[in-house]
C-alpha positions in Angstrom: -312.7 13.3 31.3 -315.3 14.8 29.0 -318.6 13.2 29.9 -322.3 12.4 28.4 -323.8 15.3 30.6 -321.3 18.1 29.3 -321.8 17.1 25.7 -325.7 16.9 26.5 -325.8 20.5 27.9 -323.3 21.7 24.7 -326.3 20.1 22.5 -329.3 21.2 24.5 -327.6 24.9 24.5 -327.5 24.4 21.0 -331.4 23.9 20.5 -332.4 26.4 23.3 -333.3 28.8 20.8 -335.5 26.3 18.8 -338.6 26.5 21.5 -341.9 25.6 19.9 -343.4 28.1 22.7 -341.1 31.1 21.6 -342.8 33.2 18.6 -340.8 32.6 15.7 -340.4 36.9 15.4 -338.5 36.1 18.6 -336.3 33.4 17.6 -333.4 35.7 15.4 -331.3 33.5 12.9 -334.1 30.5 13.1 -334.1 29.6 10.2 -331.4 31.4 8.0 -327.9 30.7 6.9 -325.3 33.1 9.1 -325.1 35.8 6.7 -328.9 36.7 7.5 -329.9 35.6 4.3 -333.0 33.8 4.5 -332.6 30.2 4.3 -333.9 28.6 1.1 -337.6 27.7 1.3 -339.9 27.1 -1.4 -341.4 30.7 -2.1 -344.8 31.1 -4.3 -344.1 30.2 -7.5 -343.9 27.2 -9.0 -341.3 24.9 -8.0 -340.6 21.2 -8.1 -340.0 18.9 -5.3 -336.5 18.3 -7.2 -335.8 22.4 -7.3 -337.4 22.6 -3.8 -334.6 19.8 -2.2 -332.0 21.2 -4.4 -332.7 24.7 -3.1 -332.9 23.3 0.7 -329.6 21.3 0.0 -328.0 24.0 -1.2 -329.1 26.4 2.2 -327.9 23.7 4.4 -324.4 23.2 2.7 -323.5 26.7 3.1 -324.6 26.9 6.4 -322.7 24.0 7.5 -319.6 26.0 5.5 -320.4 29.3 7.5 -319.4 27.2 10.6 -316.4 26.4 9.6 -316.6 23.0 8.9 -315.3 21.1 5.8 -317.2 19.2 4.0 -316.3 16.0 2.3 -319.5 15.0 0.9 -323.2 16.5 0.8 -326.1 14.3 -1.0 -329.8 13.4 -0.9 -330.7 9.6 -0.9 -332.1 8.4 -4.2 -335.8 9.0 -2.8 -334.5 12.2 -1.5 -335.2 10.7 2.3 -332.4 10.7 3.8 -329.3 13.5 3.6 -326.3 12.2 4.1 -322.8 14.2 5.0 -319.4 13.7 5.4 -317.6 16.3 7.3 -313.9 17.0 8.5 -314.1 17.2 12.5 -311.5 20.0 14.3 -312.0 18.2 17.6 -309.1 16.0 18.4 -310.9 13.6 20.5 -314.2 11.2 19.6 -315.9 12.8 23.4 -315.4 16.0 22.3 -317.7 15.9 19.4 -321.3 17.1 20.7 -320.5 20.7 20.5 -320.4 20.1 16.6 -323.1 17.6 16.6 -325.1 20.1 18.1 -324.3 22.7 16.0 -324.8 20.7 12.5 -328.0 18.9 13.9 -329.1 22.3 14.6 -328.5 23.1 11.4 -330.1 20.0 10.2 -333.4 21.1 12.1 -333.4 24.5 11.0 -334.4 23.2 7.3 -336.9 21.0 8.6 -338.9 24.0 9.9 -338.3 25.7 7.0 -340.3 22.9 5.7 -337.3 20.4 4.2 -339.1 16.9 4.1 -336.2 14.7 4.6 -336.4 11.9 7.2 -333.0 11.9 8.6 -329.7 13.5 8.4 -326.7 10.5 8.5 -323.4 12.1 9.4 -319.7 10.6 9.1 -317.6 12.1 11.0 -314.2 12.1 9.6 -310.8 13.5 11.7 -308.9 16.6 9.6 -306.3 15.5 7.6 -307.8 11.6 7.2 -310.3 9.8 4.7 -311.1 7.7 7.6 -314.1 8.1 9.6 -313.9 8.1 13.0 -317.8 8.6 13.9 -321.3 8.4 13.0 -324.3 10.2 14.2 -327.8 10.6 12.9 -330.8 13.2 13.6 -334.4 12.1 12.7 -336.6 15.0 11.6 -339.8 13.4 13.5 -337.7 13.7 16.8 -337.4 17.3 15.9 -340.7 17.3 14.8 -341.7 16.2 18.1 -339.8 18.6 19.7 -341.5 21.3 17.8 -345.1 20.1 19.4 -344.0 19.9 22.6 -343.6 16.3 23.0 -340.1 16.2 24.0 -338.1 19.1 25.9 -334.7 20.5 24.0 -332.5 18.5 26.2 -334.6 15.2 25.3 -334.0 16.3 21.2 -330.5 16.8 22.3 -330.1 13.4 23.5 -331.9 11.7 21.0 -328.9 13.1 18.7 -326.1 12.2 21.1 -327.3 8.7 22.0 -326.8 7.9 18.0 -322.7 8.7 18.3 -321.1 5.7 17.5 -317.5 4.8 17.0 -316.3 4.1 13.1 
């Protein structure tokens, strides 16, 4: 039976490499997409908050796509708040999930450093070959936030994730 405690360590191994005490120099691929581009971030020219989400949006998407996983649907809340995506899981059973939660939360919280100011990331979960959606799962960017601080350990961040999971 796959249990709570293997999907925590698959999500805490996920955000090992995410410590607030490492120097960022340290931490390769932090903050870039896969293909060691660096991930969008407003740079020193002018920019609008619009160009700025579209730019982060756009980072996140392909990185999420670098993985391997489809997605169905990408898109910032009217106030620009809260992301929400729709992806195509490959895992064949609901308990086996927090390996990619773990991955695309990661994901999620990679932007935030880079200085995305969403609040949250909503996921739908959605099996291969089906419209419907066969889970939900969120990640709050002050949980990562916190994690960034110091106020929570990686495994805590992790299970703030997992404890979202919910059956559609």
């Amino acid at each position: 039976m796959y249990s709570r405690r293997t999907t925590l360590i698959g999500l805490t191994v996920t955000f090992a490499g995410c410590s607030a005490a490492d120097d960022p120099a340290d931490r390769e691929g932090v903050g870039r997409t896969t293909d060691s581009t660096p991930a969008a971030t407003p740079d020193d020219r002018p920019q609008t908050a619009a160009t700025a989400h579209r730019e982060f949006l756009s980072a996140f998407g392909d990185s999420v796509a670098s993985t391997g996983v489809v997605i169905q649907d990408l898109r910032l809340g009217p106030a620009r708040e809260v992301l929400s995506l729709s992806y195509e899981t490959t895992q064949a059973e609901y308990d086996a999930l927090g390996s990619e939660i773990g991955t695309l939360s990661g994901l999620y919280f990679r932007q935030v450093r880079a200085g995305w100011t969403t609040e949250r990331l909503d996921a739908t979960v959605i099996r291969r070959g089906s419209d419907a959606p066969i889970a939900y799962w969120n990640a709050e960017a002050a949980w990562f936030e916190a994690y960034e601080r110091g106020e929570v350990t990686a495994e805590d961040l992790s299970l703030r994730v997992l404890e979202t999971l919910s059956r559609a």
